[in-house]
C-alpha positions in Angstrom: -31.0 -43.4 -20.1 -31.5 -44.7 -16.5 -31.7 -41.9 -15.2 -34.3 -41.0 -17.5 -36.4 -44.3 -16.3 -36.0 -43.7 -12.8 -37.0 -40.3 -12.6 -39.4 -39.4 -15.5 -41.1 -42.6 -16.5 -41.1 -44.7 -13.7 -43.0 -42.5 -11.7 -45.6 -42.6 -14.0 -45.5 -46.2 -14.4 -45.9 -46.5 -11.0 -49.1 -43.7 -10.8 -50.7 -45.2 -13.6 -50.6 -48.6 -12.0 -51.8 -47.1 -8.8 -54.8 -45.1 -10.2 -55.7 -47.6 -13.0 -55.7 -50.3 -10.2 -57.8 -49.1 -7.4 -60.5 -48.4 -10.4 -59.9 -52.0 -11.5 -59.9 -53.5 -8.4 -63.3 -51.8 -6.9 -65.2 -52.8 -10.4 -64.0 -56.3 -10.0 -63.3 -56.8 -6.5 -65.5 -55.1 -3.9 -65.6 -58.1 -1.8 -61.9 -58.3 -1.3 -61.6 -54.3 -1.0 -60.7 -55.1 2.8 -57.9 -54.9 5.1 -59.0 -58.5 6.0 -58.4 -58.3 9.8 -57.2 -60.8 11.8 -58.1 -60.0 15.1 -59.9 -63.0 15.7 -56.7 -64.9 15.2 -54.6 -63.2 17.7 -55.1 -59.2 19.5 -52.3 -58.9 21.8 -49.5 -58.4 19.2 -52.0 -56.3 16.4 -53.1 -54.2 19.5 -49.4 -52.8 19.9 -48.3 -53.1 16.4 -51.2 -51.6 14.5 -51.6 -48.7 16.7 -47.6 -48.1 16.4 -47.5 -48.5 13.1 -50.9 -46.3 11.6 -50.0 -43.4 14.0 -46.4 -43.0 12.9 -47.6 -43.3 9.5 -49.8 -40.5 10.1 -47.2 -38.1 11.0 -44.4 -39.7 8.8 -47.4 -38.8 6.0 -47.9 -35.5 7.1 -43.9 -34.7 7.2 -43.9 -35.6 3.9 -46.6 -33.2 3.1 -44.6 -30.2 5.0 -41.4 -31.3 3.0 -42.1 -32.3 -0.7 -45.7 -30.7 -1.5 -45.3 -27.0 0.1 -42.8 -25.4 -1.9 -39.2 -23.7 0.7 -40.6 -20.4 -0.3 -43.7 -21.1 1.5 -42.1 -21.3 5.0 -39.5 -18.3 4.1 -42.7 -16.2 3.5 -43.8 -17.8 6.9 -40.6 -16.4 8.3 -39.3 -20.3 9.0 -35.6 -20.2 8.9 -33.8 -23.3 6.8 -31.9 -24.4 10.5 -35.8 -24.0 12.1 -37.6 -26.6 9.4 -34.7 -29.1 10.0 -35.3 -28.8 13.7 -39.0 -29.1 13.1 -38.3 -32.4 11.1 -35.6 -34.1 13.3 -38.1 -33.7 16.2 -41.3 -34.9 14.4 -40.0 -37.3 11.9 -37.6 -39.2 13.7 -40.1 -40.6 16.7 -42.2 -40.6 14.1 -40.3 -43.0 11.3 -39.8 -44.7 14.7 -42.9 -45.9 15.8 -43.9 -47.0 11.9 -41.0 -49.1 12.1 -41.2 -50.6 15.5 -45.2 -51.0 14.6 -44.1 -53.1 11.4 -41.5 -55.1 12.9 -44.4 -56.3 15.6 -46.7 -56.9 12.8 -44.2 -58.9 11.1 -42.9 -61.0 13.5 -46.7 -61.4 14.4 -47.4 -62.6 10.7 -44.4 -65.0 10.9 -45.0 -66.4 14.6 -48.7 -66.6 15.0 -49.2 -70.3 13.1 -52.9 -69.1 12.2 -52.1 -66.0 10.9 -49.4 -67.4 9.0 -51.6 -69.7 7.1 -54.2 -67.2 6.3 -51.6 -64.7 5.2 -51.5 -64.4 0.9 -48.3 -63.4 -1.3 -49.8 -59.9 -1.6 -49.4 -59.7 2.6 -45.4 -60.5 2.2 -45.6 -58.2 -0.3 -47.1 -55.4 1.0 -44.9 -55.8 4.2 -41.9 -55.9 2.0 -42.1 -52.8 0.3 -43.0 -51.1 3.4 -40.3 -52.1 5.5 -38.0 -50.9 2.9 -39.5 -47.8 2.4 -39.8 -47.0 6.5 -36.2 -48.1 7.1 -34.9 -46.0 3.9 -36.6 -43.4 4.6 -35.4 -43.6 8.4 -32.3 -43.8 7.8 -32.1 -40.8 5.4 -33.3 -39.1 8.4 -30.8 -40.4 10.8 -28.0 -39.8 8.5 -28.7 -35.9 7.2 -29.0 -34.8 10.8 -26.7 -31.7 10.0 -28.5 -29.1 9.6 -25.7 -27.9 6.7 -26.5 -31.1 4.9 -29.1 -32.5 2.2 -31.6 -30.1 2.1 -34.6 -32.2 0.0 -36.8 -29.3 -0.5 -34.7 -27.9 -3.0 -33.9 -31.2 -5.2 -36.7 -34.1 -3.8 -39.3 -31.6 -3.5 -39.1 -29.8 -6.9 -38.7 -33.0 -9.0 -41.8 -34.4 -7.6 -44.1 -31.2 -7.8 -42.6 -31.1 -11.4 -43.7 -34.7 -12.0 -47.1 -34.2 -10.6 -47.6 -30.9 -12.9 -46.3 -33.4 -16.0 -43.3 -31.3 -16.4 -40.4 -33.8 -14.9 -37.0 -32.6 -15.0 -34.8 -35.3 -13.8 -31.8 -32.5 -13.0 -33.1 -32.2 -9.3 -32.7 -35.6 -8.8 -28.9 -35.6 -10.1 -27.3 -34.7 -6.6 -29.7 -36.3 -4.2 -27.8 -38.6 -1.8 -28.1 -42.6 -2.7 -30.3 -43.8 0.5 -32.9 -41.0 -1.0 -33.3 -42.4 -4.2 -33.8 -45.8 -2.8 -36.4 -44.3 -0.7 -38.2 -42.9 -3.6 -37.7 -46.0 -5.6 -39.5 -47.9 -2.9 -42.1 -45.7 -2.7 -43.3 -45.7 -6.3 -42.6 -49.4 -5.6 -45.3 -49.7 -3.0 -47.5 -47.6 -5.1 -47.3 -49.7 -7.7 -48.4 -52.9 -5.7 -50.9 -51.0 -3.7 -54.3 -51.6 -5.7 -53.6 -55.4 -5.4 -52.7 -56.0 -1.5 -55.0 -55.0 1.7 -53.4 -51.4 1.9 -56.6 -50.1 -0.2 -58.6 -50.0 2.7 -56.7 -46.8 3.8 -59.3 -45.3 0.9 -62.2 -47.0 2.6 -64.1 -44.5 4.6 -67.0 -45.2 6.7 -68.9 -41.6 5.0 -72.5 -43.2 5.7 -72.4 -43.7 9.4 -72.4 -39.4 9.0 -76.0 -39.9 7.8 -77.4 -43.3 8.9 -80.4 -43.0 11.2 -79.6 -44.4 14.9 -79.8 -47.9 15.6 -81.8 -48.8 18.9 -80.4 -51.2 20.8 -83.5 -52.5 23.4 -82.5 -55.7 26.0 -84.3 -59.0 25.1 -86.7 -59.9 27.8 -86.5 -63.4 29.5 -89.7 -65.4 27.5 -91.7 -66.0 31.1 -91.5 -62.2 31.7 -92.8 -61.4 28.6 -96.2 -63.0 28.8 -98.6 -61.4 31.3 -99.4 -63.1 35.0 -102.3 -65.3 35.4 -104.8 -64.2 38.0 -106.2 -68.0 39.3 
């Protein structure tokens, strides 16, 4: 039975929270749809930590893609060998999972130190940071720890049982042999996606699409008020 909740309707749970949410939060809550920077408060420490943290993200998010969402057949068509992915992945996911982590841990010791940031910082900010530590450091250290390349191979058990979830066809068998530290990485994730729609992380849907179209703004330098007004001839 709890295997049944984990793997086929806690993930859906967890998606329906994170769809139904963003819709509720943007009809309700367009003024707080923000990442609500702090900048102002202190930049020296979200300088570093932010531009760790969003560009190992970005690759941790686009491992992730190479690894769950294209099926192993893919890459054997491709002529990718099994020992040439897991290369591939040690060398891009570890600096990676890496720099996500050492970008949070700044951002967190930031939150914690900073007095004014502090007291600005809501429940929804722990939380958020929470979930995402977790997820980073489990999904980390399932990195670090199947560095054999004769070890778990996920795109044959992870990979599967989420494409079958996302097709509404869940079979929980793929999910029966995966190593404990994964599971607690997925977990977390469908944790985070769960609290997603009600913490600052929905600005990573928040794109800038009309500054493709705006018309240019001008910019002109204000004249001094004597030099505007024309010379007297006596």
């Amino acid at each position: 039975m709890l295997k049944q909740f984990l793997w086929v309707i806690l993930p859906y749970i967890s998606l329906t929270i994170f769809i139904g949410g963003h819709i509720w939060r943007y009809q309700y809550d367009q003024f707080g749809w923000t990442s609500k920077s702090s900048e102002v408060l202190e930049k020296k420490q979200l300088r570093l930590g932010s531009l760790l943290f969003h560009w190992g993200i970005l690759f941790v998010f686009i491992g992730h893609v190479m690894g769950i969402l294209i099926p192993e057949p893919v890459y054997q068509t491709l002529g990718i060998s099994e020992e040439t992915y897991h290369l591939i992945a040690l060398v891009g996911g570890i600096p990676a999972g890496l720099l996500a982590f050492i970008g949070l841990i700044i951002l967190i010791r930031r939150r914690i130190t900073v007095k004014r940031v502090r007291a600005t910082s809501s429940r929804s900010d722990w939380v958020a940071l929470f979930f995402l530590a977790v997820v980073i450091l489990t999904g980390l250290s399932s990195t670090l720890l199947n560095i054999d390349s004769n070890g778990f191979d996920y795109r044959t058990t992870i990979g599967p049982w989420f494409r079958s979830v996302l097709t509404f066809r869940p079979n929980p068998a793929y999910m029966e042999q995966v190593p404990i530290w994964f599971q607690i990485h997925v977990i977390a994730a469908f944790g985070i996606f769960a609290v997603w729609p009600f913490t600052r992380l929905v600005h990573v849907f928040s794109f800038p699409l009309r500054y493709l179209r705006r018309s240019y703004v001008v910019y002109r330098k204000r004249m001094p008020k004597q030099a505007e007004q024309p010379h007297q001839i006596h």
